[in-house]
VOKE-235906 format. One record per atom (N, C-alpha, C): atom name; x, y, z. Coordinates in steps of 0.1 Angstrom, whole numbers, plus 5000, padded with zeros to 4 digits. Layout:
BEGIN
<"CA", <X, Y, Z>>
...
***
This chain:
BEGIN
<"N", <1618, 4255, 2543>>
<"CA", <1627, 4247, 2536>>
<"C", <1628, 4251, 2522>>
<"N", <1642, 4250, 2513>>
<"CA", <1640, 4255, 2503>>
<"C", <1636, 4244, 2495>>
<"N", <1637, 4229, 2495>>
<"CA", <1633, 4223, 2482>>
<"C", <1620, 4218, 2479>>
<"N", <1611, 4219, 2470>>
<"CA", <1598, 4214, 2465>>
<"C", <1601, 4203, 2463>>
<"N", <1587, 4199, 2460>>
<"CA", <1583, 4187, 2455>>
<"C", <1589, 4185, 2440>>
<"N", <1595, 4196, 2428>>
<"CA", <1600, 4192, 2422>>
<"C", <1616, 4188, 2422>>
<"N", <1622, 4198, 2435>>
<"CA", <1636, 4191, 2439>>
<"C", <1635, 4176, 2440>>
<"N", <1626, 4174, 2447>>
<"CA", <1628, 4157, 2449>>
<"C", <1621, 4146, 2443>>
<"N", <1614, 4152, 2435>>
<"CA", <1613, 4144, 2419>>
<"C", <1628, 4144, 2412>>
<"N", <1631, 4152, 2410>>
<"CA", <1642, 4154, 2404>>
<"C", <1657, 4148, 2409>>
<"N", <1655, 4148, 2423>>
<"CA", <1668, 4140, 2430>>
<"C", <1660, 4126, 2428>>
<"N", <1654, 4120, 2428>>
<"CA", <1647, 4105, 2426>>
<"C", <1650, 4101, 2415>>
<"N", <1649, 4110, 2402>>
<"CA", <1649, 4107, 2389>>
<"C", <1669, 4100, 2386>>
<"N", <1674, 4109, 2395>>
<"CA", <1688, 4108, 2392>>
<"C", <1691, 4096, 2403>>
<"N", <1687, 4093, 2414>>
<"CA", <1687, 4085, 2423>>
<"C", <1685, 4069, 2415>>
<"N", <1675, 4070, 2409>>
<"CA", <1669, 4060, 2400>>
<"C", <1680, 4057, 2393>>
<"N", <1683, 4064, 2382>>
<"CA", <1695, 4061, 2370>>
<"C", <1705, 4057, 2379>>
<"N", <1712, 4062, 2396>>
<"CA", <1722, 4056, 2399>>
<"C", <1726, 4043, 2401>>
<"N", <1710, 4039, 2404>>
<"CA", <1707, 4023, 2413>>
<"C", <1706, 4012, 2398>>
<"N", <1704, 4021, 2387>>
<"CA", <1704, 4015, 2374>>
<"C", <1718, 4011, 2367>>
<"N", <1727, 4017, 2377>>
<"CA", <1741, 4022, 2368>>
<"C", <1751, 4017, 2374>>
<"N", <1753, 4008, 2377>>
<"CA", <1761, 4003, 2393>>
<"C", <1777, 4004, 2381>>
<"N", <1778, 3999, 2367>>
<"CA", <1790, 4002, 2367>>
<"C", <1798, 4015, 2364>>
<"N", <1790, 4026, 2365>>
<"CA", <1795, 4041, 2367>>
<"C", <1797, 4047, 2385>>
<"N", <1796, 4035, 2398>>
<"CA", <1793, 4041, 2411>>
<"C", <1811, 4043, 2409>>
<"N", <1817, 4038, 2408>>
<"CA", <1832, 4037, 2413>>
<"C", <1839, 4052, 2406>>
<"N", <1840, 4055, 2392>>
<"CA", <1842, 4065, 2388>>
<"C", <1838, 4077, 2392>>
<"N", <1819, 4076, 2393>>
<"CA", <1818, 4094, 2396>>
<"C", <1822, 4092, 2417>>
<"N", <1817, 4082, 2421>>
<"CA", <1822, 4084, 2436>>
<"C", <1836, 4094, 2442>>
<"N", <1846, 4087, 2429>>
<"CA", <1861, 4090, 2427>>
<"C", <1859, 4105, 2426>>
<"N", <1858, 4108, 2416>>
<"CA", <1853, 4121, 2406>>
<"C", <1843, 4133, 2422>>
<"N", <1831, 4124, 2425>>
<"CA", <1828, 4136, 2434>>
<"C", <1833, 4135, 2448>>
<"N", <1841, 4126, 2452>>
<"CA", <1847, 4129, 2463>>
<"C", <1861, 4136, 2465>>
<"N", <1868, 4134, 2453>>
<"CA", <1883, 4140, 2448>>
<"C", <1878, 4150, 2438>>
<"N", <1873, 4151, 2434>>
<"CA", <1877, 4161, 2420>>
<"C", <1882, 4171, 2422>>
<"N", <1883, 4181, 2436>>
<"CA", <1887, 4189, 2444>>
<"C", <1904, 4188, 2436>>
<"N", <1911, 4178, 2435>>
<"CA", <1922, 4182, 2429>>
<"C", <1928, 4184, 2415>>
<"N", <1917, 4179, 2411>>
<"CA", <1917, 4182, 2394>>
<"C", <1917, 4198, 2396>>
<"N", <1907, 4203, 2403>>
<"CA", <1903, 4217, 2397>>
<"C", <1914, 4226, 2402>>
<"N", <1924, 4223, 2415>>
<"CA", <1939, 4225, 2420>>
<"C", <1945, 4226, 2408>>
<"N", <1945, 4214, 2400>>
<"CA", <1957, 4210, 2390>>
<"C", <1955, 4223, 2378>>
<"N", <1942, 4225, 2376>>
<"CA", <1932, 4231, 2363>>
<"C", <1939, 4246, 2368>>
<"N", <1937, 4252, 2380>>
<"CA", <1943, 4264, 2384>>
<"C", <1957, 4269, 2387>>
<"N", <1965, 4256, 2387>>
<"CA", <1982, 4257, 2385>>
<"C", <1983, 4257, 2370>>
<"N", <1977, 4252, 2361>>
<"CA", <1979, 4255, 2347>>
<"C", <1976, 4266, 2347>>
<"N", <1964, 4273, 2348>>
<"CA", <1963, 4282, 2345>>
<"C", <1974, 4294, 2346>>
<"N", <1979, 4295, 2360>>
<"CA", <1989, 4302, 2363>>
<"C", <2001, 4304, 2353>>
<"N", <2004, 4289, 2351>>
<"CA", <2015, 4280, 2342>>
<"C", <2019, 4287, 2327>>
<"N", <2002, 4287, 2323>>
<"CA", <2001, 4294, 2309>>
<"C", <2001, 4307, 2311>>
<"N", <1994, 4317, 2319>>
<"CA", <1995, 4329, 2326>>
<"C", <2010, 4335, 2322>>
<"N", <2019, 4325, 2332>>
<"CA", <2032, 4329, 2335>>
<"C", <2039, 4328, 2318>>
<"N", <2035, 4319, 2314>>
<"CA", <2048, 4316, 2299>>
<"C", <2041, 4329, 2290>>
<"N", <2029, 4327, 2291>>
<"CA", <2027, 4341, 2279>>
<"C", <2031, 4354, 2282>>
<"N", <2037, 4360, 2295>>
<"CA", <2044, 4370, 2298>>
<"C", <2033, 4385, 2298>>
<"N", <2020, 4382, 2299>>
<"CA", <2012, 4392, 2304>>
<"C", <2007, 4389, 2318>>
<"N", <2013, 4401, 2327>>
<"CA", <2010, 4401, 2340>>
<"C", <1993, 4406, 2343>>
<"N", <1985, 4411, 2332>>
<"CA", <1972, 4413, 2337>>
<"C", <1966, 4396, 2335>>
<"N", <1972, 4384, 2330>>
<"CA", <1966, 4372, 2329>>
<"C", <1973, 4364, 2337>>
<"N", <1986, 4370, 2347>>
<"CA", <1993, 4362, 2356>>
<"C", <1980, 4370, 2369>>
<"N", <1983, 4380, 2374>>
<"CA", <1971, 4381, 2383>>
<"C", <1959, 4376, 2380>>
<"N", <1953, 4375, 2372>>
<"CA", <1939, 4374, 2368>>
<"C", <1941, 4354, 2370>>
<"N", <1951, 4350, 2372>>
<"CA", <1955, 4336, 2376>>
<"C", <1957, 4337, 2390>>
<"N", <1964, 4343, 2395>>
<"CA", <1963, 4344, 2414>>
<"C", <1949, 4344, 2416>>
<"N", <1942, 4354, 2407>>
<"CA", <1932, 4359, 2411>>
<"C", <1920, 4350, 2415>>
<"N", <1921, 4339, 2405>>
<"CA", <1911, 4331, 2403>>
<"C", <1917, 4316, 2410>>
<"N", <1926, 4319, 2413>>
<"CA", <1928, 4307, 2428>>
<"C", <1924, 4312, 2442>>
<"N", <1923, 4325, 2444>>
<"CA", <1918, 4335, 2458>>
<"C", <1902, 4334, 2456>>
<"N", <1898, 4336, 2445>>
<"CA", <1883, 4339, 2442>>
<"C", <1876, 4323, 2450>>
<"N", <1882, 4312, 2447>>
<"CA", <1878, 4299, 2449>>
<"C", <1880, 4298, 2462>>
<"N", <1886, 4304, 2470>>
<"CA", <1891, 4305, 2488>>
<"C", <1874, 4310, 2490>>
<"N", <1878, 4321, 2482>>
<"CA", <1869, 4332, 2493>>
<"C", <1855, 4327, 2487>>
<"N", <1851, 4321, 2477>>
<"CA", <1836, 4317, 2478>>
<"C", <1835, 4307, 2484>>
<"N", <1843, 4295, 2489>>
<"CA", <1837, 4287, 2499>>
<"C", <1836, 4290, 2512>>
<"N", <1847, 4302, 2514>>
<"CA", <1843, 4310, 2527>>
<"C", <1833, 4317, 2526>>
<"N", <1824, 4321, 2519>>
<"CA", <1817, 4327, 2516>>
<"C", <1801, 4320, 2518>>
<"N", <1804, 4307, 2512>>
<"CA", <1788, 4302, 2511>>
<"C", <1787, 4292, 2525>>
<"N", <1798, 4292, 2533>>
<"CA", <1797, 4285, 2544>>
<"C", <1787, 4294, 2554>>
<"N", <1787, 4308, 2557>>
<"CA", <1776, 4312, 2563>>
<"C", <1759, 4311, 2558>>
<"N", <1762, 4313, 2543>>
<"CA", <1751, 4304, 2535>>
<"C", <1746, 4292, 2539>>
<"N", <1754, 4283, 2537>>
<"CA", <1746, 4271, 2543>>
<"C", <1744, 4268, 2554>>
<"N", <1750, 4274, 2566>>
<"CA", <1746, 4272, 2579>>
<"C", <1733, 4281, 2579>>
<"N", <1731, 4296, 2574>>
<"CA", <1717, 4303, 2575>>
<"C", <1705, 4295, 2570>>
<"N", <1711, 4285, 2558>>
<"CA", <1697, 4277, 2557>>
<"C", <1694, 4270, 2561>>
<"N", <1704, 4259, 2561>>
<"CA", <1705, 4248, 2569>>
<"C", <1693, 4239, 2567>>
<"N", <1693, 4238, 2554>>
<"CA", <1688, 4227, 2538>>
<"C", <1692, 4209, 2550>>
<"N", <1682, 4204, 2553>>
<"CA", <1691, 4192, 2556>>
<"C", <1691, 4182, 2541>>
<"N", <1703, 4170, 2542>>
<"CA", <1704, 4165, 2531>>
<"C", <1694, 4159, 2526>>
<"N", <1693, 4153, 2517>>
<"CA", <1684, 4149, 2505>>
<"C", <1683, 4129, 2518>>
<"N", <1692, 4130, 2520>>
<"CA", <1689, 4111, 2527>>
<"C", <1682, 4114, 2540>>
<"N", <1682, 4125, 2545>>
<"CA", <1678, 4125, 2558>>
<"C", <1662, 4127, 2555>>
<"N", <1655, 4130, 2544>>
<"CA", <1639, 4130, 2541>>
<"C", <1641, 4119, 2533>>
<"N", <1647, 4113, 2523>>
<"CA", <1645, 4101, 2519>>
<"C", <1654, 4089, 2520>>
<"N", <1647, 4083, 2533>>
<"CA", <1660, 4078, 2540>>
<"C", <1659, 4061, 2528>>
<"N", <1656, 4057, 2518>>
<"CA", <1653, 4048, 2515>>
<"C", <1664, 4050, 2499>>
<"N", <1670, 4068, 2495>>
<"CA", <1679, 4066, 2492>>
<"C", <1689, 4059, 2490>>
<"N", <1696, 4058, 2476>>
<"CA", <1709, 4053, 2475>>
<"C", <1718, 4066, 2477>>
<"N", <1731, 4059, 2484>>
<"CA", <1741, 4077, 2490>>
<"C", <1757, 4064, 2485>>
<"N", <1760, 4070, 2478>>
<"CA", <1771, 4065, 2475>>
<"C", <1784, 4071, 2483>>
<"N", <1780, 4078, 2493>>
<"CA", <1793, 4083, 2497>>
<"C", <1793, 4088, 2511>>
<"N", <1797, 4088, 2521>>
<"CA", <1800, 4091, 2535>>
<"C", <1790, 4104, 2536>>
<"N", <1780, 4101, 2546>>
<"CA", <1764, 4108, 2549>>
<"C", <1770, 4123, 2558>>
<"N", <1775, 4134, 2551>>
<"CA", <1781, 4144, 2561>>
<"C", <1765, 4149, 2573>>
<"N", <1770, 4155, 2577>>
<"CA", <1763, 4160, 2587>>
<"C", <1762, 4177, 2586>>
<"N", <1764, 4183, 2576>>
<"CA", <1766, 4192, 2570>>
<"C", <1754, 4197, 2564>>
<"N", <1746, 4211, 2560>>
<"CA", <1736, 4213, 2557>>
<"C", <1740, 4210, 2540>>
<"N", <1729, 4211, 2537>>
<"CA", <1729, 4205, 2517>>
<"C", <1733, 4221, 2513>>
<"N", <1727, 4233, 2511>>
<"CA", <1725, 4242, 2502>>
<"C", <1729, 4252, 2507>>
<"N", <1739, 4258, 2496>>
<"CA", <1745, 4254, 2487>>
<"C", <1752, 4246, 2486>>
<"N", <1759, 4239, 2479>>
<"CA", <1767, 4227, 2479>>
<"C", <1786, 4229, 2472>>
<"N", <1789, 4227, 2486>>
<"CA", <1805, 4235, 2488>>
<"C", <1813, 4226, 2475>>
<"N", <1812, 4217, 2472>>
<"CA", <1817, 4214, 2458>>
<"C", <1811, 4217, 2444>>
<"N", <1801, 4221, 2446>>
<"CA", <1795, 4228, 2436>>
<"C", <1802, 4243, 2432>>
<"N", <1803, 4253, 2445>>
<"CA", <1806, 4262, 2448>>
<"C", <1819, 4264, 2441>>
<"N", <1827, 4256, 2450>>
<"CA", <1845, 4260, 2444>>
<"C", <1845, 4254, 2432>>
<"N", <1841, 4244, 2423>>
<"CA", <1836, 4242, 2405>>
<"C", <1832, 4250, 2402>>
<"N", <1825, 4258, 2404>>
<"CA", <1819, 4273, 2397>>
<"C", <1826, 4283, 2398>>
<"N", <1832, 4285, 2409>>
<"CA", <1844, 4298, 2413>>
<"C", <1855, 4298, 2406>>
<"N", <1861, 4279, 2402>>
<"CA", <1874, 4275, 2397>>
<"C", <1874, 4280, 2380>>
<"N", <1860, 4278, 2373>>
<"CA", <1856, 4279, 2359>>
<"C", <1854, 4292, 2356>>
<"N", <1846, 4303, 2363>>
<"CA", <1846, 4314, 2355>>
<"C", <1854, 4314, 2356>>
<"N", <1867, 4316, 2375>>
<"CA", <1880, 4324, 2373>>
<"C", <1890, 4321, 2359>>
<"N", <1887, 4308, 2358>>
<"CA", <1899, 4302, 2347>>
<"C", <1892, 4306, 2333>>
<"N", <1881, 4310, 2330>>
<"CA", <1875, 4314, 2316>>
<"C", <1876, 4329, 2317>>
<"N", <1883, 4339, 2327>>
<"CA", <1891, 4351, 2329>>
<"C", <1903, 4350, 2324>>
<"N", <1908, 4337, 2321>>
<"CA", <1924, 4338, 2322>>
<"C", <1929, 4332, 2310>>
<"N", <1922, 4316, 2310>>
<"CA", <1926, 4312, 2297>>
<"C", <1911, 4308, 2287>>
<"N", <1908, 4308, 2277>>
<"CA", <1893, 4303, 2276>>
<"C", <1892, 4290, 2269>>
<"N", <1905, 4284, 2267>>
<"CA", <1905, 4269, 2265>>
<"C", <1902, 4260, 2273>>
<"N", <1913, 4268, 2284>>
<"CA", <1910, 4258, 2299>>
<"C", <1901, 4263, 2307>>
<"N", <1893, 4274, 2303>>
<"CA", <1882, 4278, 2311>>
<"C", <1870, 4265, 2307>>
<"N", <1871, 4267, 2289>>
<"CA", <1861, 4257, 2289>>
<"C", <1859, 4240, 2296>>
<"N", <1874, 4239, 2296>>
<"CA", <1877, 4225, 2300>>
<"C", <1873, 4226, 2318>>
<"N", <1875, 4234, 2327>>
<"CA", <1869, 4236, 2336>>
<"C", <1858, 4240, 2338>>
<"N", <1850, 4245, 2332>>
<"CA", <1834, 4247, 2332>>
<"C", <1829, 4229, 2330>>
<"N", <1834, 4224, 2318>>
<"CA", <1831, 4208, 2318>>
<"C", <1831, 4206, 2332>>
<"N", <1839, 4200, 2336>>
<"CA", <1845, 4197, 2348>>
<"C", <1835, 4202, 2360>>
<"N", <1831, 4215, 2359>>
<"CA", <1822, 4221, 2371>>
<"C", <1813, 4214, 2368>>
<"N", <1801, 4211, 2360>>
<"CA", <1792, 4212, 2355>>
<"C", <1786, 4191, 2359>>
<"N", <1803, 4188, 2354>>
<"CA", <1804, 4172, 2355>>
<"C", <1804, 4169, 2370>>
<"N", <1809, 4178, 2380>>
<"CA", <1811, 4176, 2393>>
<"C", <1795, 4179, 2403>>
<"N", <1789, 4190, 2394>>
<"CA", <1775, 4195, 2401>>
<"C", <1764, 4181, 2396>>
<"N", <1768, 4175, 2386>>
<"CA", <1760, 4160, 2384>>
<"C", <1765, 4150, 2396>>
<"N", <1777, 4147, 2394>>
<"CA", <1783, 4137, 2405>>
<"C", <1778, 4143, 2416>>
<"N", <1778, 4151, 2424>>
<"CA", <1772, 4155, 2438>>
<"C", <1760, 4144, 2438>>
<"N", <1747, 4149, 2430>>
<"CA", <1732, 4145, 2431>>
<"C", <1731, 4130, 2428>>
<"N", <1742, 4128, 2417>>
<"CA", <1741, 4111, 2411>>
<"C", <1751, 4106, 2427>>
<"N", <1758, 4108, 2434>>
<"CA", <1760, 4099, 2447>>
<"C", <1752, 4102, 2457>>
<"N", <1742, 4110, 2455>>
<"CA", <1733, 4113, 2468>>
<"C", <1733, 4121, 2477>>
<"N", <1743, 4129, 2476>>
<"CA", <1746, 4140, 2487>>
<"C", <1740, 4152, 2484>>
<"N", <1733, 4157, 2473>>
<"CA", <1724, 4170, 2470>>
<"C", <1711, 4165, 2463>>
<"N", <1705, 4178, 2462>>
<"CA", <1697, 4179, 2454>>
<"C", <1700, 4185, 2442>>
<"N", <1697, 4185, 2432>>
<"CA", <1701, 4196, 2421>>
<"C", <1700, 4209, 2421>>
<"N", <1690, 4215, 2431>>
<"CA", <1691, 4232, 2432>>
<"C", <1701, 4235, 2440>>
<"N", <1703, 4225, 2449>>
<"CA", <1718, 4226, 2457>>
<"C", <1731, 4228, 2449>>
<"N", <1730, 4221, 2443>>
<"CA", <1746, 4221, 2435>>
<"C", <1739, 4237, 2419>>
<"N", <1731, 4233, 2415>>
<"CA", <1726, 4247, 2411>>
<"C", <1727, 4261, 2414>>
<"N", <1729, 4263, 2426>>
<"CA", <1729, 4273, 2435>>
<"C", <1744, 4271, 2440>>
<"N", <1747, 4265, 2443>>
<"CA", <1765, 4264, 2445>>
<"C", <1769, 4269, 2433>>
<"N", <1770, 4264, 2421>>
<"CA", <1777, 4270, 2407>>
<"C", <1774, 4284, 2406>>
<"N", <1764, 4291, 2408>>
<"CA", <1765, 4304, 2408>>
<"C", <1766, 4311, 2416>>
<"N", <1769, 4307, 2430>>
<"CA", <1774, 4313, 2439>>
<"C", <1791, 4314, 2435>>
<"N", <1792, 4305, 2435>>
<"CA", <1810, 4303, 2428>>
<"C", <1814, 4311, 2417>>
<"N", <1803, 4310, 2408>>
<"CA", <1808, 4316, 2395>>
<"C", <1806, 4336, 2400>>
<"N", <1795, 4338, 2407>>
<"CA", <1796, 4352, 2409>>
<"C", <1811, 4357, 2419>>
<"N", <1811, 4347, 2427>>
<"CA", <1819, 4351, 2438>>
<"C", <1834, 4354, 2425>>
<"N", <1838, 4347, 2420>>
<"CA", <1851, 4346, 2408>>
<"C", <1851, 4358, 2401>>
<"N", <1838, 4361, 2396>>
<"CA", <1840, 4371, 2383>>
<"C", <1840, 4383, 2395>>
<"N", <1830, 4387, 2406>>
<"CA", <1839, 4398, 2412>>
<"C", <1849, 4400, 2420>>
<"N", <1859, 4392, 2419>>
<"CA", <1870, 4391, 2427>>
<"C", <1881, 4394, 2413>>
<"N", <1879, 4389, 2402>>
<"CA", <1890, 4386, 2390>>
<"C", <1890, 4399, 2383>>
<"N", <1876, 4404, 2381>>
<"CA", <1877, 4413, 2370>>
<"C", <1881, 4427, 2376>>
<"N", <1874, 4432, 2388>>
<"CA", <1882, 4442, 2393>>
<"C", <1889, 4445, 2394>>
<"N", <1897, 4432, 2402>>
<"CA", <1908, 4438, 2410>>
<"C", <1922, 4430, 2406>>
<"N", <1922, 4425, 2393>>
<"CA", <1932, 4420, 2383>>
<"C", <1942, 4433, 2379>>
<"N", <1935, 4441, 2370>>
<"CA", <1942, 4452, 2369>>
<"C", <1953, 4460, 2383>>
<"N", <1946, 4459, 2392>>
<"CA", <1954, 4462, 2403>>
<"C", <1964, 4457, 2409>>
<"N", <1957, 4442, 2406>>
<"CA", <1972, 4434, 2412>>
<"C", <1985, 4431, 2399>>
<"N", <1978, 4435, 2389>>
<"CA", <1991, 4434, 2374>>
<"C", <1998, 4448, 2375>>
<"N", <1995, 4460, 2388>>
<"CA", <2004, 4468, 2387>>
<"C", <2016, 4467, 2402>>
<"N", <2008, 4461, 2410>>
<"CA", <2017, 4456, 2419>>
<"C", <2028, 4443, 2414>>
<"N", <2024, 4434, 2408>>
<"CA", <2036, 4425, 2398>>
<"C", <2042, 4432, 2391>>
<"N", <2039, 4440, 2382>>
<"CA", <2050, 4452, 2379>>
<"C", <2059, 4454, 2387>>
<"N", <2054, 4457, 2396>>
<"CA", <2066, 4464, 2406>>
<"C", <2075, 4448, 2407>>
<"N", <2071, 4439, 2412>>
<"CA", <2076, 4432, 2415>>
<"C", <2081, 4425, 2408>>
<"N", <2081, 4424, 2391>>
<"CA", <2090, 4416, 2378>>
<"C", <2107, 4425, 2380>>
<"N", <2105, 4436, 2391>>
<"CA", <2117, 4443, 2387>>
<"C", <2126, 4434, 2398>>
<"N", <2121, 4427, 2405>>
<"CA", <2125, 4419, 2418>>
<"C", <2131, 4407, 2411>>
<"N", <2137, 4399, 2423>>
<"CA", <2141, 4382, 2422>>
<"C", <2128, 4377, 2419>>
<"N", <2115, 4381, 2418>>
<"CA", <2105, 4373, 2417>>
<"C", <2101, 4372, 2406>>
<"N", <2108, 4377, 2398>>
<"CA", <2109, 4381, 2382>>
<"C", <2106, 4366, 2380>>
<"N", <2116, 4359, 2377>>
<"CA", <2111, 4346, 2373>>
<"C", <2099, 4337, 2376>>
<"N", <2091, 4342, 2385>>
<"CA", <2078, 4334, 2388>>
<"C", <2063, 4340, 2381>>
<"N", <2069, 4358, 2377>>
<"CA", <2057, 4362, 2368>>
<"C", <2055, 4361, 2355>>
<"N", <2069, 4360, 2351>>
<"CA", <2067, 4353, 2334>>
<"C", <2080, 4342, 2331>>
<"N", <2074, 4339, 2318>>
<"CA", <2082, 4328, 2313>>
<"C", <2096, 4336, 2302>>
<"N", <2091, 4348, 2299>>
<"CA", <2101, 4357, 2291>>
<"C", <2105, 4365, 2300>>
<"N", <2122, 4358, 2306>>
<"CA", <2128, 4370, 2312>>
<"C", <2132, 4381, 2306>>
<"N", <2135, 4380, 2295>>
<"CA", <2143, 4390, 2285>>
<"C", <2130, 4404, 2283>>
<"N", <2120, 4394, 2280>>
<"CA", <2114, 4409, 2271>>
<"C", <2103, 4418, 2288>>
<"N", <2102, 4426, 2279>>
<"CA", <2097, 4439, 2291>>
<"C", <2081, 4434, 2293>>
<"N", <2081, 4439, 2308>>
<"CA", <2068, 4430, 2312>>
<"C", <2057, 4443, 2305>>
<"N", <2040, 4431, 2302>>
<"CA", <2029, 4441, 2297>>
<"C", <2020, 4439, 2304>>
<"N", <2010, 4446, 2308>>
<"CA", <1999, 4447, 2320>>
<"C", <1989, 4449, 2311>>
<"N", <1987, 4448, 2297>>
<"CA", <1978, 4446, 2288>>
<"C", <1977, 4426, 2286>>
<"N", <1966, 4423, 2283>>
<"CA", <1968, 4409, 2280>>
<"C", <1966, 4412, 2266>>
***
């Protein structure tokens, strides 16, 4: 099994502060059971601002980093089934679990994962809203452990599975797909890869 004895010091410690904090259970419960569409919203901006600045290596490098977030949760799903981490309530059944007990192995931790994947890709693209989505990841890998569904190396190990899975998916193969949108600004599709129809498309950002 992967977690120590200081995993579960450490999930106790956070366990503790939640049972201390009853008027914070309703927001992060919200936060870690939805946040899933904040980080949707966070990667249609991205695109958004992508598209209006009229560089197609930061319009792909925005596809790019909505695909990167697919494929690392497909990705760490054979992960956590090969470990098959059981959760943090099922050894300490005396836990507080703020949230619907999945039956699902803990590690890595598939919300952790796509928050990590969502942040670097978006700190590829834009680095305002990258930062604003790193918050966001970082605030989601806490909500996991404060409602009781991880441990901290769980959602630890999700964030950088996410964040690796993004950066090799964006940085490569960005350039590649800003020459295939090339082709395709010459199309009706013109209008969905920038916000300046007029001026000539650049595959430099």
């Amino acid at each position: 099994m992967l977690h120590t004895s200081g995993d579960t010091h450490d999930f106790t410690v956070v366990n503790h502060f939640a049972r201390s904090t009853s008027w914070l259970h309703a927001p992060v419960v919200a936060y870690a059971s939805y946040g899933i569409v904040f980080f949707g919203l966070l990667l249609l901006a991205g695109y958004l601002l992508a598209r209006r600045s009229g560089h197609l290596l930061s319009v792909s490098r925005s596809l790019l980093a909505g695909a990167g977030v697919l494929l690392a949760v497909a990705i760490n799903q054979p992960i956590v089934h090969a470990v098959n981490e059981p959760r943090p309530y099922t050894r300490l059944p005396h836990a507080l679990v703020l949230v619907h007990r999945s039956v699902d192995a803990s590690f890595p931790s598939d919300h952790a994962t796509m928050a990590g994947a969502a942040a670097v890709g978006l700190l590829l693209v834009h680095r305002r809203l990258g930062l604003v989505a790193a918050a966001a990841a970082l605030l989601m890998a806490a909500a996991r452990v404060y409602v009781g569904a991880h441990y901290p190396v769980d959602v630890v190990a999700g964030l950088a599975v996410g964040g690796l899975v993004a950066l090799v998916v964006v940085r490569p193969f960005a350039p590649l797909l800003a020459r295939l949108l090339r082709r395709l600004s010459a199309t009706r599709l013109r209008p969905l890869l920038t916000g300046k129809a007029s001026a000539p498309m650049s595959t430099v950002r």
